[in-house]
Structures are given as structure tokens and as C-alpha cells.
C-alpha positions in Angstrom: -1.1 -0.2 -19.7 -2.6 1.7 -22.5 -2.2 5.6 -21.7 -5.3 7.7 -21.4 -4.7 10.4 -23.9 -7.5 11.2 -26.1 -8.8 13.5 -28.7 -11.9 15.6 -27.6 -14.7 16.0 -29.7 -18.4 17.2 -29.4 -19.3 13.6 -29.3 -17.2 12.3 -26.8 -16.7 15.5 -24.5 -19.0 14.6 -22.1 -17.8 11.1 -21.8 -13.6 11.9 -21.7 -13.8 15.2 -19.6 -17.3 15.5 -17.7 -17.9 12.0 -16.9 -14.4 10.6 -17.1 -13.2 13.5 -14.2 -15.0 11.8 -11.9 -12.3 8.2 -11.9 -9.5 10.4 -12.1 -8.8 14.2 -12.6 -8.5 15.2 -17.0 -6.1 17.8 -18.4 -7.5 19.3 -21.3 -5.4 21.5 -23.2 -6.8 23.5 -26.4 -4.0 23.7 -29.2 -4.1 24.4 -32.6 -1.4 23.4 -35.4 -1.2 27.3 -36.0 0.5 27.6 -33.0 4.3 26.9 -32.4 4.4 26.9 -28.5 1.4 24.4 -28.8 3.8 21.8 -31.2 6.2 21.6 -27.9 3.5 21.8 -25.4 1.6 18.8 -26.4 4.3 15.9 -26.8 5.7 17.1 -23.1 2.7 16.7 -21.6 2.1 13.3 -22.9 5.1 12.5 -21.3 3.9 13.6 -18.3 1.1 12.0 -18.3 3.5 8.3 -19.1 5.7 9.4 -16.7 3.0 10.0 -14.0 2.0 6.3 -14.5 -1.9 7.4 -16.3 -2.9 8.8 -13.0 -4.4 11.3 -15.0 -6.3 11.8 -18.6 -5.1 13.9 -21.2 -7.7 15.3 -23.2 -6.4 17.1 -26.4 -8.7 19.8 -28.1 -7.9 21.2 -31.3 -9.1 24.3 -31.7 -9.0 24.4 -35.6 -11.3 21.7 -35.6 -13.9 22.0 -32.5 -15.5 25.2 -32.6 -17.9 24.4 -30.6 -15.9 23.2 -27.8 -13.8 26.1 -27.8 -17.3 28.4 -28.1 -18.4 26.5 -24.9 -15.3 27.3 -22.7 -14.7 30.9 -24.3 -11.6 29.8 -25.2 -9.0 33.4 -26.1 -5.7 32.0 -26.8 -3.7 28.7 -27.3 -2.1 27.0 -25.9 -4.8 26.8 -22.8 -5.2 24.1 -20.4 -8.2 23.3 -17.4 -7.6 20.8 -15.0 -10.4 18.8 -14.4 -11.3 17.3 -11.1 -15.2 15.3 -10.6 -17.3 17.2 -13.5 -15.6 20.7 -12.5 -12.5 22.5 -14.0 -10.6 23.5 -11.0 -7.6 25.1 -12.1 -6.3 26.1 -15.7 -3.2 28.0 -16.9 -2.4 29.5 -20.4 0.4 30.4 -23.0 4.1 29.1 -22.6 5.2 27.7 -19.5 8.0 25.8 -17.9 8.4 22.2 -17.7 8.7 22.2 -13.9 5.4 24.8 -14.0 3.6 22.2 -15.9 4.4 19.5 -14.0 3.9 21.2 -10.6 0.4 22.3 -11.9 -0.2 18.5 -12.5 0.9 16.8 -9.2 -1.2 19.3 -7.0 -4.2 17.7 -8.8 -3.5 14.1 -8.6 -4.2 11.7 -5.9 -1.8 11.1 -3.3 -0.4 7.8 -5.1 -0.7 5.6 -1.0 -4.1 6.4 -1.0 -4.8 5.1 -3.8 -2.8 2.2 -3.0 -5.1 2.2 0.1 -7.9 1.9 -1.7 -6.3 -0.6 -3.6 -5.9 -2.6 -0.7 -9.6 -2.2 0.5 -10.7 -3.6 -2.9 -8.5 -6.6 -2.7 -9.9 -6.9 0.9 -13.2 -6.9 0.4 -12.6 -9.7 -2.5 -10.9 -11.7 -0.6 -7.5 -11.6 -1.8 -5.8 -11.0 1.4 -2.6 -12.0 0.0 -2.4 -9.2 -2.8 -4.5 -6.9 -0.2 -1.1 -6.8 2.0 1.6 -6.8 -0.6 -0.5 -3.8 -1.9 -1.4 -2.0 1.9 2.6 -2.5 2.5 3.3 -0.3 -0.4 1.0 2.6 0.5 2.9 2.5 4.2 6.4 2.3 2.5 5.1 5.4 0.9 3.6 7.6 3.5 4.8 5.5 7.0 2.9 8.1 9.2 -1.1 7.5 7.8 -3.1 6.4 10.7 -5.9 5.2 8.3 -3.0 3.7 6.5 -1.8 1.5 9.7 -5.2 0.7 10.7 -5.6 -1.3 7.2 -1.9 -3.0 7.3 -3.4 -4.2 11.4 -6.7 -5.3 9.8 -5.4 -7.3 6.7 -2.5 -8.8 9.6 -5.5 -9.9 12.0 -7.5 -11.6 8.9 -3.9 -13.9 7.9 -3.4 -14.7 11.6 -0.6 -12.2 11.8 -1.7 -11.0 15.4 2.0 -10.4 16.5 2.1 -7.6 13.4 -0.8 -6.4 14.3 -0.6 -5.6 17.7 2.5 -3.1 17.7 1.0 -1.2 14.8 -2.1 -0.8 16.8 -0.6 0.2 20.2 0.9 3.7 18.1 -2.7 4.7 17.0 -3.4 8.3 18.8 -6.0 9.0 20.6 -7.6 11.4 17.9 -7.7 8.7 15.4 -9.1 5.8 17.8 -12.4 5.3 15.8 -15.2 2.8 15.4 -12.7 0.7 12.5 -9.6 0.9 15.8 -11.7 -0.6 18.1 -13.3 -3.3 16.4 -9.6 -4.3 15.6 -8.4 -4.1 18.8 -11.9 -6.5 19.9 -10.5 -8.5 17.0 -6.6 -8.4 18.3 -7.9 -9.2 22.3 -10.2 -12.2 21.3 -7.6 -13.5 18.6 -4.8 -13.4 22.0 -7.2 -15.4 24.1 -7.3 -18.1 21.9 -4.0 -18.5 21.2 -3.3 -18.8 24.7 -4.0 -22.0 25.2 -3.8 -24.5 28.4 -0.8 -26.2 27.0 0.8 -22.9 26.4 0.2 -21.7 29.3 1.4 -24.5 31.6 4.6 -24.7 29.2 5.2 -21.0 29.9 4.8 -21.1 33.9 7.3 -24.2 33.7 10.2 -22.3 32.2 10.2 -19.4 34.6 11.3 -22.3 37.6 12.9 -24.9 35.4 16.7 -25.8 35.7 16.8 -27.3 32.4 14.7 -24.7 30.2 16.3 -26.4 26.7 13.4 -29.4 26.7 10.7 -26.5 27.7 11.8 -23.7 25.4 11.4 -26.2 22.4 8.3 -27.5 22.9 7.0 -24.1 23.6 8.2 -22.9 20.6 5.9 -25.3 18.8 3.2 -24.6 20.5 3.4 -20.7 19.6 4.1 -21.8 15.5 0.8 -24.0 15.8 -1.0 -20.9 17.5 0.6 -18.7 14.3 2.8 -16.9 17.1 5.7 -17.0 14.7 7.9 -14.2 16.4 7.4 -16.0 19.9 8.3 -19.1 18.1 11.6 -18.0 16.5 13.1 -16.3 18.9 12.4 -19.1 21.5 14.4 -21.7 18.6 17.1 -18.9 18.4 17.8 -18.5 21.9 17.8 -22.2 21.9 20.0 -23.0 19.2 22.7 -19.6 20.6 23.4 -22.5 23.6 23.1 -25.4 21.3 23.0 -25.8 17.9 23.0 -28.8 17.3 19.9 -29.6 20.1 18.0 -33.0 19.6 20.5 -34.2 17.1 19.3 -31.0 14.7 15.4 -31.2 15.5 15.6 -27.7 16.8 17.4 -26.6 13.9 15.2 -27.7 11.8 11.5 -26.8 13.7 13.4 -23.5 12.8 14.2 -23.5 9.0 10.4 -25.5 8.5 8.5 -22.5 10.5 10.8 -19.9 8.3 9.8 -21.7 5.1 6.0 -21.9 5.8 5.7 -18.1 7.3 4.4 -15.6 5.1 6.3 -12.4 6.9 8.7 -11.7 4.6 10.5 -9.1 7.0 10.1 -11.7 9.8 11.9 -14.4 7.8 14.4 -12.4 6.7 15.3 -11.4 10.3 16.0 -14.9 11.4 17.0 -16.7 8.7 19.8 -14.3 8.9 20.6 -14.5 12.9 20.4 -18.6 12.1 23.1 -18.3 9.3 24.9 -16.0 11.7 25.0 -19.2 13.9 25.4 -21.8 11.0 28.2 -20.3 9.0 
């Protein structure tokens, strides 16, 4: 990724700092090769700006040069730095500073890095992508666990794969407060998905092992039924629980339903689960 550090000039002012505050917020710092503190200054926050993965712009005005930049801003002393946030300079500080200072000043600016993840994810939604969408929405959660608008997109990129089992807990823990329009189409979504994938033949299969003496025959062609209604959890724990009172059930067919619904399942976190409880049997 090419960094976004530039040098400002009359000509491309508007474009780097007015305009180009609007994608992400621009740190431009007026220095001048008269000024020691500035020699310092300058290479650290480049760093910075590498080390804070180009989430901002670092727009670098020298002062010996563009008078009529440093006219515009009143500019009284170097080293002098305005953070820019959508056209406006929000925040600014000037003269020699700490690193820690600097970098402080920097992070209050930028975006919280999950929602832009989150947006991220929406993007890749909205193409289509739903594969990239959730790898990308299961980052922003890893990063801030607690964001309600955050779980709402992980439960609606689950409920376009089929992954109604995922989506379901994540949606029960949504308070009150943040129930909105987006929660209850989901949960619509999440009720009509459940009624389809109860079918007859579940059903029937399900009533059956609640009386039956010999629940081995039941439990594994209900857990069949659940992996071809994408009720993967259902279905793996049924083949567990079967294969914890015999392993070696149908001369291995049990065994293997199991490894064949583990090797076609998209859950990663699922399939780690019980691929390890199965080794736990196996070895």
C-alpha cells in the first residue's frame, strides 16, 4: 500500500487537504528546513502515519516555499500542525512535542479501525461477496465484541450463507434500545428461514427419538436431515453424541457423515469445535 504522504502546494491544496479530508482526516504540518525541531518532527510523523496503517494523510507544507499557503492559515511559527477532518481543521498543535503527544493527538482523530471494518463489510455485502463480507464483519467484532450495529451485520451476513444457527444467538443479545427497523427485519428473516428448515421429515424424525428404545438408527438419520437443512450445529452434535456410544456405528458411516459435514462447512469456529471432540474420540 502506497502511503499517503504528500507535498502541499497552491495547486494541489484543495485537492490533498480540502477535498481529500472528506475520505479520511489530513495532518498538515508547516515546516521549514530553517528549523531544527521540524528535521525531527517530520520523519516521526511519517512513521506514524506507516505505523497507523494510512488511516490518515500527511500533508507536508514547507513554509520556505509556499507563501501563500502559510499567508492563508496565518501561519506564526514552525513547526505547526492542523488536523483536518471533512473540509475543516479541527484541532492543531504547535512547536516541540512528545512522541506519545503526537501520537495521542492523531488517534483521537482517526476512525475507530471496526467501523471501518464495518463498513468494509457493508460494501462487500452489498457486492455480493458474502464470503469476504464475513471474514471482514468477524474482524470488526474481534475488535470491539460489544457493538450492537456491529452484531446486527455479523447476524445479517450469517442469515444470507444459511448460517441461521449463528445467527440466532447473536440476535437474542440485542437490547431493547437498539431493536431497530435493520433487527427486526432480521429477526422476520431468522423466523421464516426456521420454518423452512423444519421440515415434515424432521419433524416426524424428532418426535420419534423422544419415545424410541433404540435412538442410534433415529439420531443418525436426523442428523442428516439437519446438514441438508444447513443446521450444522444440530447435525454435529447429534453424530457426536452418537459416535460417544459408538464409534464405530454402521461400520464407520456415522463417522464419516461427520468428517464429510466438517469438510464442507464454512464455520470455521464450528469445525474447529468438533473436529477436535471427534479426535478426542479417535485418538
Amino acid at each position: 500500500m502506497q502511503a499517503d504522504i504528500f507535498d502541499v502546494t497552491a495547486q494541489n491544496f484543495q485537492t490533498i487537504i480540502a477535498q481529500g479530508s472528506v475520505n479520511k482526516p489530513v495532518l498538515a504540518v508547516f515546516w521549514s528546513n530553517q528549523c531544527s525541531i521540524c528535521q525531527s518532527l517530520i520523519p516521526l510523523i511519517e512513521q506514524l502515519q506507516r505505523e497507523h496503517a494510512n488511516a490518515f494523510t500527511l500533508a507536508k507544507v514547507n513554509c520556505d516555499i509556499e507563501q501563500q499557503i502559510v499567508q492563508h492559515f496565518d501561519i506564526k511559527s514552525v513547526p505547526t500542525a492542523y488536523m483536518f477532518v471533512n473540509g475543516q481543521g479541527v484541532d492543531g498543535f504547535a512547536g516541540e512535542q512528545s512522541t506519545q503527544f503526537i501520537n495521542d493527538f492523531i488517534k483521537k482523530h482517526l476512525p475507530d479501525p471496526a467501523l471501518a471494518l464495518l463498513a468494509d463489510a457493508q460494501t462487500l455485502f452489498a457486492q455480493g461477496n458474502l464470503l469476504e463480507a464475513k471474514s471482514t464483519i468477524l474482524q470488526a467484532q474481534k475488535l470491539n465484541p460489544e457493538d450492537n450495529q456491529i452484531k446486527l451485520a455479523v447476524a445479517q451476513i450469517y442469515l444470507a450463507l444459511g448460517e441461521f444457527e449463528n445467527a440466532k444467538p447473536i440476535l437474542s443479545v440485542i437490547p431493547m434500545a437498539d431493536q431497530n427497523m435493520i433487527y427486526h427485519s432480521l429477526m422476520s428473516e431468522l423466523e421464516l428461514a426456521e420454518q423452512s428448515s423444519q421440515t415434515p421429515e424432521i419433524s416426524a424424525l424428532e418426535e420419534s427419538l423422544l419415545t424410541a428404545e433404540d435412538k442410534k438408527p433415529i439420531q443418525f438419520q436426523l442428523a442428516i436431515q439437519y446438514h441438508q437443512a444447513k443446521r450444522y450445529t444440530e447435525a454435529l452434535n447429534l453424530l457426536y453424541n452418537l459416535l460417544c456410544s459408538d464409534l464405530g456405528y454402521e461400520n464407520g458411516e456415522a463417522k464419516k457423515t461427520m468428517l464429510d459435514i466438517l469438510a464442507t462447512v464454512e464455520d470455521a469456529a464450528l469445525v474447529s469445535t468438533y473436529r477436535r471432540k471427534l479426535y478426542s474420540l479417535l485418538y
